[in-house]
C-alpha positions, 0 to 999 in steps of 0.5 A, a space after each residue: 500500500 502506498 500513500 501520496 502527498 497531497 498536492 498543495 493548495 494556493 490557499 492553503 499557501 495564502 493563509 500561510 503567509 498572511 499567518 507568518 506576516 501577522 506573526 513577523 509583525 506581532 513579534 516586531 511590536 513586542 521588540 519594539 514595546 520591549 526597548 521602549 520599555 528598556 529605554 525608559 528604564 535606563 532614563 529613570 535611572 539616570 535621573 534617579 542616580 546622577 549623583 550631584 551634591 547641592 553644590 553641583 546642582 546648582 548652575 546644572 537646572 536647565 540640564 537636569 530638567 531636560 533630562 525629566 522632560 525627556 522621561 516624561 517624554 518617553 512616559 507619555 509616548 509623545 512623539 515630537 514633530 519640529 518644522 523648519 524653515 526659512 521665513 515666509 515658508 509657511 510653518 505655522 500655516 503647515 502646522 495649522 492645516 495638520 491640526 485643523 485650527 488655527 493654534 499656531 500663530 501668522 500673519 502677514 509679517 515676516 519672522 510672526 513666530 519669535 519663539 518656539 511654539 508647540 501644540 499636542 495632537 493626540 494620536 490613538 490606534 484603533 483596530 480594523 478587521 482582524 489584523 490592520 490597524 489604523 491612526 485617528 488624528 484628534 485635538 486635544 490630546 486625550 489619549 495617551 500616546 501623543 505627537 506634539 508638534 513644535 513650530 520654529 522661528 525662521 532659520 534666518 531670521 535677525 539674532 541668527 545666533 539665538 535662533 540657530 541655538 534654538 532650532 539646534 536644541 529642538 532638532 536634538 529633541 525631535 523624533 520627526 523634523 518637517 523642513 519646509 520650502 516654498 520654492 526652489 531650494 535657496 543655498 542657505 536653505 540647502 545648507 540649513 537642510 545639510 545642518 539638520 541631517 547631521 542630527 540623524 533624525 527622519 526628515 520630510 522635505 514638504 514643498 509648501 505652496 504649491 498652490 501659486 504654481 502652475 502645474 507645469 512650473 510646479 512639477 518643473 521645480 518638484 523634480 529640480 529640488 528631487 533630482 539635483 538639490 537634495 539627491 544626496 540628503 533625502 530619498 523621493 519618499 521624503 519628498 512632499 507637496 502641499 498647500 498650507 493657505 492656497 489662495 483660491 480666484 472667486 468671483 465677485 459683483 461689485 456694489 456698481 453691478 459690475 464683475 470681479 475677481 477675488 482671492 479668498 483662503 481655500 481648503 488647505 491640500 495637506 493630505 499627502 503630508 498627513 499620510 506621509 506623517 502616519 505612516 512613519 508613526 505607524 511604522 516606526 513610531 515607538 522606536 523613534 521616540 525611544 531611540 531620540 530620547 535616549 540620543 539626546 539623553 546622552 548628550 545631556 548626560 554627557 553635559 552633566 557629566 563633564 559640568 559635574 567634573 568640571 566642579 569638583 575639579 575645582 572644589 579638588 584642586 581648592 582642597 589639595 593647595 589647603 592640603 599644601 599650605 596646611 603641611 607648609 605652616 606645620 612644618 616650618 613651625 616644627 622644630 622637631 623632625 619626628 613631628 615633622 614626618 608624622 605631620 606630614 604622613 597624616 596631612 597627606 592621609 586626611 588630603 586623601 579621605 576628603 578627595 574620596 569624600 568629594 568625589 563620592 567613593 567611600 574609602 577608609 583610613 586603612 585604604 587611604 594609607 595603602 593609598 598614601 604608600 602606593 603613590 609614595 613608592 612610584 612617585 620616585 624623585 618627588 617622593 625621595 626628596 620629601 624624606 631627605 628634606 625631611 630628615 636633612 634640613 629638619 635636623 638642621 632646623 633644630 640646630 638652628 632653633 636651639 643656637 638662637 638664644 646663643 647667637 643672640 637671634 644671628 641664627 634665626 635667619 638662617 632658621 628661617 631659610 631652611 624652614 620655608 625651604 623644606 616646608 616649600 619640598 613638603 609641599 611639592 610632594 603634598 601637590 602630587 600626592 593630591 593630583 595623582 589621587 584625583 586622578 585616581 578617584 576620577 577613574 573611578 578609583 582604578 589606575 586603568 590600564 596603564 597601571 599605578 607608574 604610568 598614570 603617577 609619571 605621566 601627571 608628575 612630569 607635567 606638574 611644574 615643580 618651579 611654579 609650585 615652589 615658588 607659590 608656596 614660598 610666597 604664600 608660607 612667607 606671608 603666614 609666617 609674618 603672622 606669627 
């Protein structure tokens, strides 16, 4: 007995592909929900963690509050939509026609939009059969996904400095960026559309105005900017024609009875753009959002970060100079050079926990120490002449000191001489014991790859031993005068 397959069946095969479309397309908005998911638990993090003191926080606001409206961005599901363009474009007429009400200011006048205006338009999925969906446009947003579209002054308007620093900013935060043209791209229109592809975000090039064309002159112009202007920059898909505030010829009798023409505002001829803006959404819309929410989450960080450093180096650099003229003081003063190495030993050790303390590491008295020896065995020269200062003119010093009531005060210059001078050593290798552990702490607490030596030599040989001398010197003479 022998059995055969059965011949397979066109609908059979159908179903089977509209069954593994549905399923690529059900596992790609589960990817898609999972890294929207991971990015806003990797922003909540950050802003949670950042790590500032009062101190830092303060100058750091605006920074800080970008980094909380981006996560209420990601929150909320908003979808930034920014338009851009010279004057006179009709911006704010676009966005007008998108949303159906004027909310966008104009006007006849060149440069109406002196700010960044924005506007939320609700956006909400509904479903369509068993498998397609479908976006419904409604204003206000009652939904919880969103797009907010956002209106910018013209790109070269007056006070270009102002405004090139605002339509960088938006064009960070935007996840959608409409760049609109009323004509034949200008250079400085070519270049500003160059700019902006550099933030790698989507772009529609909408060619506004259609309206005061003949359609000859119309497509004429379509496939100059399509196939010369922006060839390089924008594919043809990203290409679209509208008409924000077409100006339609009605006919008109005057009050003498006799016949005219006049121009009144017709329906705006927006329906390209509108799918063109759906269909991105549809796509790609959860992603955009996670993917430039997290972008411009880096460079905000990455601000911080570099402010924050920037503040503690500073606070760092205030307490290792304390650190120096502290041991300078206590050891001219010091006749005695036991007490003069112990000084030493300890002022270095607190320099150390009050670095880690400012740069949040946690380190104890012990770790300090072992810190305190690991720099000391690798700074080499500096290190060296510490200790022979140390023990070479202290003791001198203490000769000094006790031959003074004998010389009647003849030795007390001298005495004098020798203190400031090995206070001025003392404070040299305070220096660089104080940089190298910044440097250390500002890693993280690890030396990196190079290791303890490199790092130690690196920073010692670009410290300016002659420079510091000479500082500590002049600054140890005047505290001595005060005594």
């Amino acid at each position: 007995m022998t059995s055969t397959l059965p011949e397979p069946h066109h609908s059979g095969s159908s179903n089977w592909e509209e069954e593994l479309d549905s399923a690529i397309f059900s596992f790609e908005d589960i990817q898609a929900e999972l890294n929207y998911k991971q990015a806003q638990t990797a922003l909540r993090n950050l802003v949670a963690n950042l790590d500032l003191s009062a101190r830092e926080k303060n100058g750091l606001e605006t920074e800080i509050t970008d980094l909380e409206t981006m996560l209420l961005k990601l929150d909320r599901m908003v979808v930034q939509i920014a338009a851009f363009g010279m004057v006179g474009r009709g911006k704010s007429s676009l966005l007008n026609a998108l949303v159906g009400q004027p909310v966008f200011e104009t006007g006849p006048l060149h440069g109406v939009t002196r700010t960044a205006q924005r506007v939320n338009w609700s956006i909400h999925e509904e479903a369509i059969g068993e498998n397609d969906r479908a976006l419904r446009v409604t204003l206000p947003a009652v939904g919880q996904s969103q797009v907010e579209l956002v209106d910018t002054p013209g790109l070269d308007e007056i006070d270009g400095h102002t405004r090139a620093a605002l339509a960088e900013q938006i064009a960070k935060q935007a996840d959608l960026i409409l760049f609109v043209i009323a004509g034949d791209m200008t250079k400085i229109e070519h270049e500003a559309l160059s700019q902006l592809r550099t933030a790698g975000k989507p772009i529609i090039l909408v060619f506004n105005k259609v309206d005061q064309y003949p359609e000859a002159d119309r497509m004429t112009i379509y496939h100059k900017i399509r196939d010369d202007r922006v060839r390089e920059l924008l594919s043809p898909l990203e290409i679209v024609m509208a008409a924000a505030s077409p100006l339609v010829k009605t006919a008109i009798r005057r009050p003498d009875g006799s016949k005219g023409v006049q121009l009144r505002t017709g329906n705006a001829q927006v329906e390209q753009l509108k799918l063109k803006i759906l269909e991105i959404l549809q796509r790609e819309g959860k992603a955009l959002v996670a993917l430039n929410s997290m972008l411009y989450a880096d460079i905000v960080n990455e601000q911080l970060v570099q402010r924050k450093l920037m503040i503690r180096e500073v606070a760092a650099n205030q307490l290792i100079w304390k650190a120096v003229t502290t041991k300078a003081v206590a050891i001219a003063l010091n006749p005695l050079t036991v007490v003069d190495i112990l000084s030493s030993i300890v002022i270095d050790i607190f320099l150390i926990l009050g670095l880690s303390q400012l740069y949040g590491i946690p380190m104890t008295e012990a770790g300090a120490v072992q810190l305190l020896q690991k720099i000391a065995l690798s700074m080499g020269g500096i290190g060296a002449s510490e200790l022979l200062a140390n023990l070479g003119l202290s003791g001198l010093k203490t000769l000094l000191g006790i031959t003074t009531p004998v010389t009647g005060g003849a030795s007390l210059g001298p005495y004098v001489t020798v203190a400031i001078t090995q206070a001025s050593v003392a404070g040299v290798s305070t220096y660089g014991i104080g940089q190298v552990t910044k440097a250390y702490l500002v890693n993280g607490a690890t030396w990196g790859p190079e290791g303890p030596k490199a790092v130690i030599t690196k920073i010692l040989a670009s410290l300016d031993e002659q420079s510091i001398l000479n500082r500590i010197k002049d600054e140890l003479q005047l505290k001595l005068r005060r005594f």
